[in-house]
KOLKOLSE-855950 format. One record per atom (N, C-alpha, C): x, y, z. Coordinates in pm, whole numbers, plus 50000, padded with zeros to 5 digits. Layout:
<pts>
XYZ...
</pts>
This chain:
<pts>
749930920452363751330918152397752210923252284753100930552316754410936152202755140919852212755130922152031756520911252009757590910352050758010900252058759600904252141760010904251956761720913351991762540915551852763190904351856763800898551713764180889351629765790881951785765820894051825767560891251900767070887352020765990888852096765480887752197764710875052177763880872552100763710858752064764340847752033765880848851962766640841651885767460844451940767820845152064769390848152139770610851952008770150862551930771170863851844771220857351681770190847451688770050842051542769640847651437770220844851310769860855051228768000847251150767910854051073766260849350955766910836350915768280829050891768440816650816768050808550910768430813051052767890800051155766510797851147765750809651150764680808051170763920801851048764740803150954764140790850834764720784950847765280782050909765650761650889765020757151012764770764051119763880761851241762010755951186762070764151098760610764451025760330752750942761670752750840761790739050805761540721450859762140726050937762260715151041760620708051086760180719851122758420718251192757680716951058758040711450949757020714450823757210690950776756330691250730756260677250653756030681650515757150679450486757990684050326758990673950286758800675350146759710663550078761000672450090762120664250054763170673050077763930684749912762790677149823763070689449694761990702849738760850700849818760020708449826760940713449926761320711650008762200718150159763140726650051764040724049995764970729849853764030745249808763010739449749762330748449700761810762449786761690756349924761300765149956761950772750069763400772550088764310776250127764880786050026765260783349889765580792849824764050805049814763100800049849762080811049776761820822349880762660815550035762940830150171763740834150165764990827350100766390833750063765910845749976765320843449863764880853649803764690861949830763540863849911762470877249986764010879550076764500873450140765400878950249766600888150169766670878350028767730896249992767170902049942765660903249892765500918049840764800926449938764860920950070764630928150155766080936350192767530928050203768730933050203769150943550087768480941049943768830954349865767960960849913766390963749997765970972349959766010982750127767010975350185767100980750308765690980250414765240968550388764460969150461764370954550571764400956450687764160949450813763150939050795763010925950795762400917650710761100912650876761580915650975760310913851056759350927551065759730936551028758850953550973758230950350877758480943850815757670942050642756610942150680755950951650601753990948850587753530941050427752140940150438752030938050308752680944250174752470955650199753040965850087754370959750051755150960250102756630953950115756450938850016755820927550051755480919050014754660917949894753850929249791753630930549720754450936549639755010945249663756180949849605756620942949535757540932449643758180919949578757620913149472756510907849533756130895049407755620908449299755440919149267755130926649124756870921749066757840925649184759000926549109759610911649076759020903049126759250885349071758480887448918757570891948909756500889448831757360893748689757710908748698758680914248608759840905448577760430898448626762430890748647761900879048534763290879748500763480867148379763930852848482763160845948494763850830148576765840829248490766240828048580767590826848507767610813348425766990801848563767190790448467766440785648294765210796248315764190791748170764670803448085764850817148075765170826248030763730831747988762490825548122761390832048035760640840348174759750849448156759920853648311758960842348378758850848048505758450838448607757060835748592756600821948590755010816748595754480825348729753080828048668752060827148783752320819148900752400805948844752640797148936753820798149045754780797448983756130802449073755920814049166755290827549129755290837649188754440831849282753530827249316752300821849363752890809749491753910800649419754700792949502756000803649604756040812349568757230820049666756330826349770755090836549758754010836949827753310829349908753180818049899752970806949980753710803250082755170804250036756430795650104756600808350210756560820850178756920835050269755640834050348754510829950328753010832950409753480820050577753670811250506754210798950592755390805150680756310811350618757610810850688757210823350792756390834050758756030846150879755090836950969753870831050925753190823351018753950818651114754960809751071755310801551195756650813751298756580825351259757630833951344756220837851386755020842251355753700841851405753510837951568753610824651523753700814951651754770821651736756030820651693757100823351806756730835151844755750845051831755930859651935756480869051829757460869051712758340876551673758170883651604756410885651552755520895851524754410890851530753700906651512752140905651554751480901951412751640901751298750700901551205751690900551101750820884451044752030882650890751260889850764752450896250725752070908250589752330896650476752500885950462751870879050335750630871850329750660870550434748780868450429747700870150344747830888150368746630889450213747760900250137748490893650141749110897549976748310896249819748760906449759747960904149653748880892049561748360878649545748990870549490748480867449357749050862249234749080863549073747590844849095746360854349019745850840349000746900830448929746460821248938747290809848879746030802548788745840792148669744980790648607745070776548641744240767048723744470755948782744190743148644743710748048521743300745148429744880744848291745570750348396747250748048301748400739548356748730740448274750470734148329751540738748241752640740648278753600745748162754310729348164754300722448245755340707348179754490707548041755830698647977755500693647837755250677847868753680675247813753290660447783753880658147714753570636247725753740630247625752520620947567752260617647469751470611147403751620595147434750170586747458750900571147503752050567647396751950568947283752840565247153754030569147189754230580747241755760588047277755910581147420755270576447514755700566047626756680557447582755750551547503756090542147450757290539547375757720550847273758800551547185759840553447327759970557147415760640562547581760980545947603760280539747605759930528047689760840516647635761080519247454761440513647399762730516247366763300528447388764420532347343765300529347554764740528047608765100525847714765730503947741764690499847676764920481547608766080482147564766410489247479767440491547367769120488847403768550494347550770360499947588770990487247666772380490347622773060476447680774250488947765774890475547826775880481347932775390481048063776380484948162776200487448303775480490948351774470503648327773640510048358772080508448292772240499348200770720491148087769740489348222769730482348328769300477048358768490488148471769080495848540768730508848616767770515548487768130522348392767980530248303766170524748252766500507048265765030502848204764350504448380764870503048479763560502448576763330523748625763890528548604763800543948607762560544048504762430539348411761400544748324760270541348332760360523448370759380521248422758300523348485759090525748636758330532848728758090544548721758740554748633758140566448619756540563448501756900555848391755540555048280754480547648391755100536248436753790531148536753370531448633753650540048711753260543948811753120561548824753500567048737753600579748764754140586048882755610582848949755640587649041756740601449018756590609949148757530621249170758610617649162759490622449086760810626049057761860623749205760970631049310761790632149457761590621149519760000612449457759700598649542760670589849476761180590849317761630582249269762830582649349763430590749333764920586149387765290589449537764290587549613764390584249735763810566749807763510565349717763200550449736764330542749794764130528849879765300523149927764630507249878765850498949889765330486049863764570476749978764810485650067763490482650210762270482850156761770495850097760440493450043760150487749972760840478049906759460472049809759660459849880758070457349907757580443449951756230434149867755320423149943754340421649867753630421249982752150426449934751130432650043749910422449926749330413350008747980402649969748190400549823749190393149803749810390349732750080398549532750100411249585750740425449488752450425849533753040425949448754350432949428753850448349473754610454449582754500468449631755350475749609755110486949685756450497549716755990506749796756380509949911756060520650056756940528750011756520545350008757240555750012756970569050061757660575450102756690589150180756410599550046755350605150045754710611249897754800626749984754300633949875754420649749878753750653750020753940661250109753230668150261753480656950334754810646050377755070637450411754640621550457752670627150358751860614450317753020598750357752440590350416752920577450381751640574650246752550566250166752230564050066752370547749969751580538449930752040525049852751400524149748751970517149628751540518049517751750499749493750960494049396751450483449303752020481449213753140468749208753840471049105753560461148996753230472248852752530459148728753560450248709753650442948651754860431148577755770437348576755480441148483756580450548407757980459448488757590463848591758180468648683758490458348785757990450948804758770442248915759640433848834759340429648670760620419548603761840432148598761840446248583763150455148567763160452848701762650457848825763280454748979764070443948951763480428948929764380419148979765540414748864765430426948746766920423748683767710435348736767370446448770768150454348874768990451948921768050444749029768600445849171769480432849193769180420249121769710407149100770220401449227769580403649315769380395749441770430411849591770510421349538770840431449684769520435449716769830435349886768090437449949768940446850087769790454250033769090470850082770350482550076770130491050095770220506050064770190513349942770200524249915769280532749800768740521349681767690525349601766870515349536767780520149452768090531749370768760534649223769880538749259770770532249183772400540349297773490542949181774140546849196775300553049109776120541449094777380544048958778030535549005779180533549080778910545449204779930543549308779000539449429777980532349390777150532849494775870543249567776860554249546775300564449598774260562149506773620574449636772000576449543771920584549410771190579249351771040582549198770090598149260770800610949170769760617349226768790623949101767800634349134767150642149048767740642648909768780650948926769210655748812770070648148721770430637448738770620623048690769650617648607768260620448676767290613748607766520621948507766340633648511766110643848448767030641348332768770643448328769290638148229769230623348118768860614948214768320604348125767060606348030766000609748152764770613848033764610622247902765500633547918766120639947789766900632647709767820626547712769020615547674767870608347544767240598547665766050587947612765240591247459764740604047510763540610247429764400614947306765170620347300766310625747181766450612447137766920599447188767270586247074765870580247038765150588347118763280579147048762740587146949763670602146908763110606846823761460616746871761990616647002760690628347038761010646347060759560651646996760220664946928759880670447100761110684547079760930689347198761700680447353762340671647269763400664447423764050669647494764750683447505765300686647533764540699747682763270696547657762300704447724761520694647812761600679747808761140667647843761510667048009760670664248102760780658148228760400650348297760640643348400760520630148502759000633348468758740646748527756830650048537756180647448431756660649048281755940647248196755260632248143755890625548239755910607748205754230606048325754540615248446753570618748567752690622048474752150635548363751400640948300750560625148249751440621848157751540612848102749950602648146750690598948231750260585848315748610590848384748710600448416747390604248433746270605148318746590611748196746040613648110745290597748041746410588847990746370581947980745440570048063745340573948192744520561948284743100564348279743260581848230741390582148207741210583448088741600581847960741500579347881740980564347876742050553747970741040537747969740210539348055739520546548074738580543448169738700548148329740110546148364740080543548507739220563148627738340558248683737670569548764739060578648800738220592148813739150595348851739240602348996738680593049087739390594749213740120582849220739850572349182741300565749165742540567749111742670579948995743380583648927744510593049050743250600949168743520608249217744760604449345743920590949396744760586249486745670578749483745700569449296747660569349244748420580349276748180593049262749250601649214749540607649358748310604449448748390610349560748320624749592747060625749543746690643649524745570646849633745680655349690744730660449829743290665749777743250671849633742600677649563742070675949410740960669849376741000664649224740900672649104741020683649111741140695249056742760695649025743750692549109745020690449047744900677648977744350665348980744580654548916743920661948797742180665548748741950667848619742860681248533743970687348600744850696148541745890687748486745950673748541747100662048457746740656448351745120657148345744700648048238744550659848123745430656348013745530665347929744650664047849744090653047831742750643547701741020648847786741240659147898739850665447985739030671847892739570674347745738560687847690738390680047593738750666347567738520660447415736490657647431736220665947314734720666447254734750651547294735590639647277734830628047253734060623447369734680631647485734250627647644733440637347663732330643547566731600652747645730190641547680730050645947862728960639347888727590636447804727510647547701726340650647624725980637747560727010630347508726560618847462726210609347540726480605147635725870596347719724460598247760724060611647791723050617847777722150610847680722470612447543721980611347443721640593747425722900586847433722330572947451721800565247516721920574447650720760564947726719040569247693719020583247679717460582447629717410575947454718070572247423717630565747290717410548547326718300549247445717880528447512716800530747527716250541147603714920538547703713580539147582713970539847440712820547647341713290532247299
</pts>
């Protein structure tokens, strides 16, 4: 069967409908939806500088591109673009032809087998923190008085103890937190629109209930006009924080690095790590041991265990 063309399919719609059409059919957080809206905007204008018809594209076309991502300085880092990133725009374009796939509106998606930039699943460019530097976070967060002390100490909280996403954090509502067999909880939808619950230690439920001081509902972290506290709010605090705790590199500091953090740290005490896996809510444990930054310390090489159990048995 010939494809029908973009106008014949789309009574006239342009490629934005058809990504936000695409959007729509995807279970995505809504920073990942962000993310990956700008990363077709992309391909869609350098298909517009390069004069080229963006349902014609073959692979070639699509390699093109990501060589020429690969080359570009990120405006926002001033450093060029990660593996990773190039790798994440490739993904987001493989998805977005697939599902015009489906609609008829071509025969064969040219990002498919694109040649895409390995990525080293064994890195991360966030900057960790050390439990000690949690901690100095944790403490310089105690510290603060005023209006906002009390938000400011449960934001940190739940980011050091629980490790959660940045997008889970501040989408939270005061609906979710409940108690489930008798745990302090919290229900939230996690990354690929996972339903998702976590427990809440002490610590985090005594900042909840100086928070919140008896309101039981709409947004969990809110401004003080009321809205939702968003991302980049909190991002600013965690930099803010880390600069009065005296941690080097604050200014490079993020929500994720507290996430890094918290992983590292849980197998360091011990905790397995498919439990580690299904706090953070990872599909794959190969992304959880890329969080644990303490994975290569000699002190955890199996060899010794090795070693002491045949010295019990002698």
């Amino acid at each position: 069967m010939t494809p029908r063309s973009a106008r014949e399919l789309s009574d006239g719609r342009s490629p934005v409908d058809f990504t936000e059409a695409w959007l729509r059919n995807r279970r995505l957080s809504a920073h990942t939806r962000s993310a990956y809206r700008r990363d077709v905007a992309d391909w869609l204008a350098w298909c517009a500088a390069t004069d080229l018809e963006p349902l014609r594209a073959t692979f070639l076309h699509v390699n093109a591109w990501a060589r020429a991502l690969e080359s570009e300085v990120d405006g926002r880092t001033g450093r060029p673009r990660s593996p990773a990133t190039v790798a994440r725009k490739l993904s987001a374009l493989s998805s977005w032809y697939a599902f015009l796939l489906k609609l008829g509106a071509i025969a064969t998606n040219p990002a498919a087998d694109a040649d895409r930039p390995r990525v080293d699943r064994d890195h991360s460019a966030t900057v960790g923190l050390a439990p000690e530097e949690v901690d100095a976070l944790v403490a310089a967060a105690a510290a603060h008085r005023g209006p906002t002390a009390a938000r400011t100490r449960l934001v940190v909280a739940l980011l050091a103890d629980l490790g959660l996403r940045v997008g889970e954090l501040v989408s939270l509502d005061v609906c979710d937190v409940g108690v489930e067999r008798g745990h302090r909880s919290v229900r939230f939808t996690g990354k690929g629109g996972r339903p998702r619950r976590r427990a809440l230690t002490p610590g985090v439920a005594a900042a909840l209930d100086a928070y919140l001081d008896g309101r039981t509902e709409g947004p969990l972290l809110v401004t003080s006009t009321g809205s939702r506290m968003d991302r980049h709010a909190v991002f600013r605090l965690i930099r803010r924080l880390a600069a009065e705790a005296g941690i080097p590199g604050a200014a490079r500091l993020s929500p994720h690095s507290l996430r890094h953090a918290f992983a590292t740290t849980a197998r360091a005490e011990g905790v397995p790590l498919e439990d580690v896996q299904d706090a953070m809510g990872h599909a794959d444990p190969r992304t959880t041991r890329r969080y644990d930054r303490d994975r290569h310390n000699l002190d955890r090489d199996p060899a010794y265990a090795i070693w002491a159990a045949r010295a019990r048995r002698r």
